[in-house]
Every structure is written in structure tokens, then in C-alpha cells.
N, CA, C and O of each residue as an XYZ file, in Angstrom:
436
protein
N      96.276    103.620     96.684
C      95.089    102.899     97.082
C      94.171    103.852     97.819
O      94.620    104.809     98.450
N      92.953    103.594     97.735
C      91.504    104.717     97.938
C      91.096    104.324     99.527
O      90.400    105.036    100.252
N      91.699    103.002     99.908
C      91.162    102.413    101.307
C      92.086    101.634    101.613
O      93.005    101.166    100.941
N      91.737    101.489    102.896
C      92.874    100.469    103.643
C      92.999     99.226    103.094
O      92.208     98.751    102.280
N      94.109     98.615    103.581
C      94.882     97.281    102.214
C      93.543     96.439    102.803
O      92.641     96.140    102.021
N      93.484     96.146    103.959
C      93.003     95.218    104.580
C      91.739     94.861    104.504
O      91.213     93.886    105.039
N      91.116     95.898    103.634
C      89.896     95.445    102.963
C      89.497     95.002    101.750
O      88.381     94.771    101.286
N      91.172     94.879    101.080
C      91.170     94.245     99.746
C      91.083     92.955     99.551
O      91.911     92.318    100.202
N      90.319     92.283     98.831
C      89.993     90.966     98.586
C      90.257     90.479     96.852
O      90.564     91.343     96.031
N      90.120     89.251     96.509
C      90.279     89.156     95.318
C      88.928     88.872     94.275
O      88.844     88.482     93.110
N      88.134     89.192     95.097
C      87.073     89.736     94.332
C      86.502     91.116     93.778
O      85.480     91.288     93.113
N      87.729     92.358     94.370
C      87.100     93.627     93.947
C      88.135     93.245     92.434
O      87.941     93.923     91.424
N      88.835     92.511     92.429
C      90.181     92.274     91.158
C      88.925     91.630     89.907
O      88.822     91.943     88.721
N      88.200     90.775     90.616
C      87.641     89.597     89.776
C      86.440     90.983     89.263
O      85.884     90.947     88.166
N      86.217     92.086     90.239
C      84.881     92.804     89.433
C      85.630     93.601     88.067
O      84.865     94.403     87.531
N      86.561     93.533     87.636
C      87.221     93.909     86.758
C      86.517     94.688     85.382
O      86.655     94.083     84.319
N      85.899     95.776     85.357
C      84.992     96.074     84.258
C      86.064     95.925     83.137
O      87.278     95.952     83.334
N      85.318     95.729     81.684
C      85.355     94.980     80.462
C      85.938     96.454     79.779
O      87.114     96.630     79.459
N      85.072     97.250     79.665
C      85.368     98.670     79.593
C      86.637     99.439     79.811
O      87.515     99.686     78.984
N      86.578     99.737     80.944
C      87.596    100.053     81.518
C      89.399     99.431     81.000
O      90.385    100.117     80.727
N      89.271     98.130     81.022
C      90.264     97.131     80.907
C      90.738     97.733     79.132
O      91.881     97.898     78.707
N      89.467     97.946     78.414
C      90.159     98.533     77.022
C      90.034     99.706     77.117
O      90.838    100.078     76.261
N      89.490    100.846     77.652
C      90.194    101.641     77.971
C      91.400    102.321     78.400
O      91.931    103.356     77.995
N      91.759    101.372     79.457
C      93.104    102.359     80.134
C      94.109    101.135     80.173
O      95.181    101.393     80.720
N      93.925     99.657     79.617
C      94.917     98.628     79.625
C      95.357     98.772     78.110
O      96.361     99.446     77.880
N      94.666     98.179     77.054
C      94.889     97.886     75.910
C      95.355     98.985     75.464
O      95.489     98.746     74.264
N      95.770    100.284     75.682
C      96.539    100.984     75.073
C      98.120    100.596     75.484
O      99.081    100.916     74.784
N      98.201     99.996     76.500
C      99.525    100.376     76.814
C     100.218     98.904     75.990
O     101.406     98.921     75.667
N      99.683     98.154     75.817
C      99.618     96.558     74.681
C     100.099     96.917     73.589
O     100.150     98.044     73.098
N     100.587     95.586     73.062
C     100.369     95.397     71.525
C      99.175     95.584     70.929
O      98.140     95.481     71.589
N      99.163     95.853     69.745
C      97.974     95.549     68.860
C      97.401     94.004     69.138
O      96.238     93.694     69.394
N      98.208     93.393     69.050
C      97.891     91.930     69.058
C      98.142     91.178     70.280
O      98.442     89.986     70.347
N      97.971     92.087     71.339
C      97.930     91.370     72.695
C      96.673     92.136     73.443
O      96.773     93.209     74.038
N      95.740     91.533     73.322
C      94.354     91.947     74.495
C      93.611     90.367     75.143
O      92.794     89.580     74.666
N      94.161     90.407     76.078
C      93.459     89.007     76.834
C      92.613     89.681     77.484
O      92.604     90.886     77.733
N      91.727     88.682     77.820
C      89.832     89.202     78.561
C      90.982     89.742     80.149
O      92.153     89.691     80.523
N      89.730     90.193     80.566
C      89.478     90.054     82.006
C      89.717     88.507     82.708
O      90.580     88.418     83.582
N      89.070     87.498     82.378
C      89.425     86.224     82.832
C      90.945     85.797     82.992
O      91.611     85.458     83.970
N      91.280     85.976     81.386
C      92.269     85.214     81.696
C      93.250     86.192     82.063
O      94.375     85.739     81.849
N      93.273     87.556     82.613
C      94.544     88.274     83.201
C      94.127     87.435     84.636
O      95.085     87.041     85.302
N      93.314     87.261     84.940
C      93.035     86.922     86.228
C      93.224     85.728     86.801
O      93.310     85.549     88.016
N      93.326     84.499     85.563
C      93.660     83.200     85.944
C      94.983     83.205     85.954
O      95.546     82.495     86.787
N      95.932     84.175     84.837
C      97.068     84.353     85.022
C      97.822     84.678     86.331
O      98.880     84.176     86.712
N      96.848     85.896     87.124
C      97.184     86.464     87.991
C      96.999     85.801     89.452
O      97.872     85.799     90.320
N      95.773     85.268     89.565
C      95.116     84.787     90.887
C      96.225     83.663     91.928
O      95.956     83.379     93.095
N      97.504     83.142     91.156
C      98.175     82.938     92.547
C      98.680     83.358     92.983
O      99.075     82.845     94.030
N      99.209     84.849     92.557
C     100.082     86.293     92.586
C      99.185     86.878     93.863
O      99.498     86.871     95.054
N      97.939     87.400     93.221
C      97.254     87.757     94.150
C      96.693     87.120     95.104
O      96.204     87.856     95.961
N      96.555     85.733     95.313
C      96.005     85.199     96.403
C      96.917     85.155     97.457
O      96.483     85.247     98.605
N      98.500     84.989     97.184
C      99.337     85.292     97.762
C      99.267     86.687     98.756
O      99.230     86.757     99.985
N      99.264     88.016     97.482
C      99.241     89.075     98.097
C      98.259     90.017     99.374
O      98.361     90.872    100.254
N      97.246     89.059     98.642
C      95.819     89.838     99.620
C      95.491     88.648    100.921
O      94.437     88.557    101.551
N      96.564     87.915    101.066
C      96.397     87.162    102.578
C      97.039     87.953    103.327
O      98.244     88.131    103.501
N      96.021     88.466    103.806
C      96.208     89.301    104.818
C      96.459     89.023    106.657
O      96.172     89.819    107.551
N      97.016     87.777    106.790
C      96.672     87.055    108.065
C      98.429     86.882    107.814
O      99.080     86.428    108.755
N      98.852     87.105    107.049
C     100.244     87.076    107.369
C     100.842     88.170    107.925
O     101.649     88.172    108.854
N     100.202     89.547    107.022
C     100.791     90.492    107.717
C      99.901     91.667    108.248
O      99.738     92.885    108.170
N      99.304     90.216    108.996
C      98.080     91.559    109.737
C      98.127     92.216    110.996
O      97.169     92.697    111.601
N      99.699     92.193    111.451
C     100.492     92.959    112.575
C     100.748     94.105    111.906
O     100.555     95.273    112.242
N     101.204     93.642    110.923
C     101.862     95.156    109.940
C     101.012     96.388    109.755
O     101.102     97.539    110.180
N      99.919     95.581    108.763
C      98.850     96.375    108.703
C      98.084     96.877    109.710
O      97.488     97.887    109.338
N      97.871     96.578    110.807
C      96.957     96.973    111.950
C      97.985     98.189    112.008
O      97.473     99.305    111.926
N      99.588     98.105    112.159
C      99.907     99.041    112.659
C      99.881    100.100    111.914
O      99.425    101.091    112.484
N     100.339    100.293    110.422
C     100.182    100.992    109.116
C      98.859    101.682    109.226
O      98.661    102.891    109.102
N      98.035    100.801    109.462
C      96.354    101.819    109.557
C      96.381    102.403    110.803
O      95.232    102.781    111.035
N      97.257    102.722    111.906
C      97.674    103.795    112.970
C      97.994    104.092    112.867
O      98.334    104.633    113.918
N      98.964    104.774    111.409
C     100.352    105.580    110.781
C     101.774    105.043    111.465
O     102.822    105.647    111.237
N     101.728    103.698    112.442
C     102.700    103.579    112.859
C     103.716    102.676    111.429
O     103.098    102.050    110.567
N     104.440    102.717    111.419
C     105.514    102.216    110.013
C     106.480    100.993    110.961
O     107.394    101.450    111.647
N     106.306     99.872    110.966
C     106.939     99.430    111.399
C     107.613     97.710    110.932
O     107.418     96.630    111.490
N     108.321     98.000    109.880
C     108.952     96.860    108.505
C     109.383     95.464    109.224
O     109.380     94.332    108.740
N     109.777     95.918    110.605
C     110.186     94.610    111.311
C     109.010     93.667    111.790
O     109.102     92.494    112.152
N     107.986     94.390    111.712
C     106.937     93.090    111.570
C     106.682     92.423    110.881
O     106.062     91.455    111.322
N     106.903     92.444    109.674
C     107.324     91.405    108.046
C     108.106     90.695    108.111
O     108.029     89.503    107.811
N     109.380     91.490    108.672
C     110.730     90.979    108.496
C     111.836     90.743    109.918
O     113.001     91.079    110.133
N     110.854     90.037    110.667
C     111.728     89.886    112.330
C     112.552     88.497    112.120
O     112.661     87.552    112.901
N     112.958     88.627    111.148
C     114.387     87.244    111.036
C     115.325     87.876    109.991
O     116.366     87.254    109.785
N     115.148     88.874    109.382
C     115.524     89.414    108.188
C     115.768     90.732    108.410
O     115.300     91.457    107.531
N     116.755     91.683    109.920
C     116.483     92.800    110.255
C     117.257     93.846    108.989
O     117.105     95.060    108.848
N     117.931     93.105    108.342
C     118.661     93.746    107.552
C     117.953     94.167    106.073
O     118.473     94.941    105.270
N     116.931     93.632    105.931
C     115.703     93.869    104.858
C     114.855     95.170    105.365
O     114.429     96.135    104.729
N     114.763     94.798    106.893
C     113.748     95.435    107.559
C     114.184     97.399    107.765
O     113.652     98.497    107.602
N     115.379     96.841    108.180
C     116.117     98.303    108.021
C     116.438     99.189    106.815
O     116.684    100.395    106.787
N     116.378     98.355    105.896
C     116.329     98.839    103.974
C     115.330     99.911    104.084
O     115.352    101.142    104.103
N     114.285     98.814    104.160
C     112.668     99.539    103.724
C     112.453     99.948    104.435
O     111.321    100.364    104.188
N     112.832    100.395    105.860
C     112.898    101.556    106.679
C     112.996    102.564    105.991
O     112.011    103.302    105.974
N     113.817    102.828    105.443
C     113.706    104.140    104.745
C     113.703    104.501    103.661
O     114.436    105.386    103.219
N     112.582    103.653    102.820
C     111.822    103.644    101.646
C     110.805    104.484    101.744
O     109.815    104.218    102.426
N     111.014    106.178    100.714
C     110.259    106.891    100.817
C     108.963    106.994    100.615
O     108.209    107.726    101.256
N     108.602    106.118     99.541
C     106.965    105.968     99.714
C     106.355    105.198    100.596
O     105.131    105.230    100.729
N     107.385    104.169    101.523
C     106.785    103.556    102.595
C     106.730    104.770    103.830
O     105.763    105.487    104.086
N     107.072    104.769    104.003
C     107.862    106.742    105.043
C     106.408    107.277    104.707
O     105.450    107.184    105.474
N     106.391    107.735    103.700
C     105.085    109.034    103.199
C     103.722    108.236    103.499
O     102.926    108.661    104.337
N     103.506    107.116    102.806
C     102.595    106.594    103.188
C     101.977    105.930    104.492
O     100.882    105.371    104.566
N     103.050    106.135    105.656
C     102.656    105.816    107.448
C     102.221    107.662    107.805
O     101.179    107.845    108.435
N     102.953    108.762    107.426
C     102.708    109.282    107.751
C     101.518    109.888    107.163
O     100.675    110.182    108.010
N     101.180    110.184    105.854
C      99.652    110.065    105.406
C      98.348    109.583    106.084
O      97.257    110.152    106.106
N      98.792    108.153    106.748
C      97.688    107.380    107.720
C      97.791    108.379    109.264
O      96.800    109.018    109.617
N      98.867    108.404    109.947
C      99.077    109.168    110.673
C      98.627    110.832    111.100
O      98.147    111.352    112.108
N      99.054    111.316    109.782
C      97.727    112.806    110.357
C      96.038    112.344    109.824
O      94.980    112.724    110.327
N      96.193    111.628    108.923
C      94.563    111.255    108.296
C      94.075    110.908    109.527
O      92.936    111.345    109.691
N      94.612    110.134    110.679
C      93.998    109.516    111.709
C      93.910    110.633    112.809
O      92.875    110.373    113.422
N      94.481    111.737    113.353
C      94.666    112.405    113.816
C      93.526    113.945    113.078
O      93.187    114.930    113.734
N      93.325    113.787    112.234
C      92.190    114.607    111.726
C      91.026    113.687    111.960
O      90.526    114.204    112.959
N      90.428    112.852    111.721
C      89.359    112.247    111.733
C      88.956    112.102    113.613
O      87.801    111.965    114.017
N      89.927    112.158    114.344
C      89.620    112.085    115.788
C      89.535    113.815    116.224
O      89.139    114.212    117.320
N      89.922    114.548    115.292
C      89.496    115.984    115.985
C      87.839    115.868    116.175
O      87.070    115.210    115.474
N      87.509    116.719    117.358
C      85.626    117.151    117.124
C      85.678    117.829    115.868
O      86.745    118.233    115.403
N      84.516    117.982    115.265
C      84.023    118.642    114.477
C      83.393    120.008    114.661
O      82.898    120.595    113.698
């Protein structure tokens, strides 16, 4: 992802160019499977409305966008989930990514 989660909405999903979608989707298809833009999206939209509520895990994320990594804010009834994805390497890489990114952007210039 190009920006923080927390500015994802389900309308940058819904700007879905037409183009694009047969470009870099419909190859990976059947011949005889290309649904629009719409309907991946009516398919999709309780998936994602789910995902991009961000008021559930907007402890998490506040902390994630400080490079802090911290799974037990998802999962504080579930420590045994929480401790899994503790040390899930692209979760790992991706706190610390935020972490010097944030630490460069506060140097002077």
C-alpha cells in the first residue's frame, strides 16, 4: 500500500478504472469470465465494508502509523492469535518500514 490504511475508503475501490481492470485483471481469468467493475464490487462491498472500518481497529492503526507493531490491540481476548502474528514477517517489516519512514521525515532538512 502507497499510504496509510487509514485513509482508505471504499470509494478509492468504487473509482476502479475500466481499463486498467482489463488490463492487469482479465488476464489472470478465464476467457469467459470478465465481470464489470460493478459487479466485482457488489460482489465485494460487504468484504470491504467490513475491512475498511476503521473504528475498530483504530488503536492498531494509530499505533502502526508510529512504526509501533502492536497485534494485541486486535486481539486482547485472543493473546494466543496475538502472539502468532507477532512474528509474522511482513507484519515485523512493515512496523518497522513506518518506523524509520517516521524517523526520517522528523530529521531537519
Amino acid at each position: 500500500m502507497d499510504r496509510d490504511f487509514r485513509t482508505y475508503a471504499l470509494d478509492r475501490v468504487s473509482s476502479a478504472d475500466a481499463r486498467q481492470i482489463a488490463r492487469l485483471l482479465y488476464p489472470l481469468l478465464g476467457a469467459d469470465d470478465r465481470p464489470t467493475a460493478n459487479e466485482m464490487l457488489a460482489a465485494a462491498r460487504p468484504l470491504l465494508e467490513t475491512v475498511l472500518d476503521h473504528h475498530r481497529e483504530a488503536a492498531y492503526l494509530a499505533a502502526i502509523a508510529d512504526g509501533k507493531y502492536q497485534p494485541e490491540l486486535l486481539f486482547n481476548k485472543q493473546l494466543d492469535i496475538a502472539e502468532r502474528i507477532r512474528l509474522h514477517p511482513a507484519l515485523i517489516w512493515k512496523a518497522e518500514n513506518v518506523a524509520q519512514h517516521m524517523m526520517q521525515s522528523r530529521k531537519p532538512s
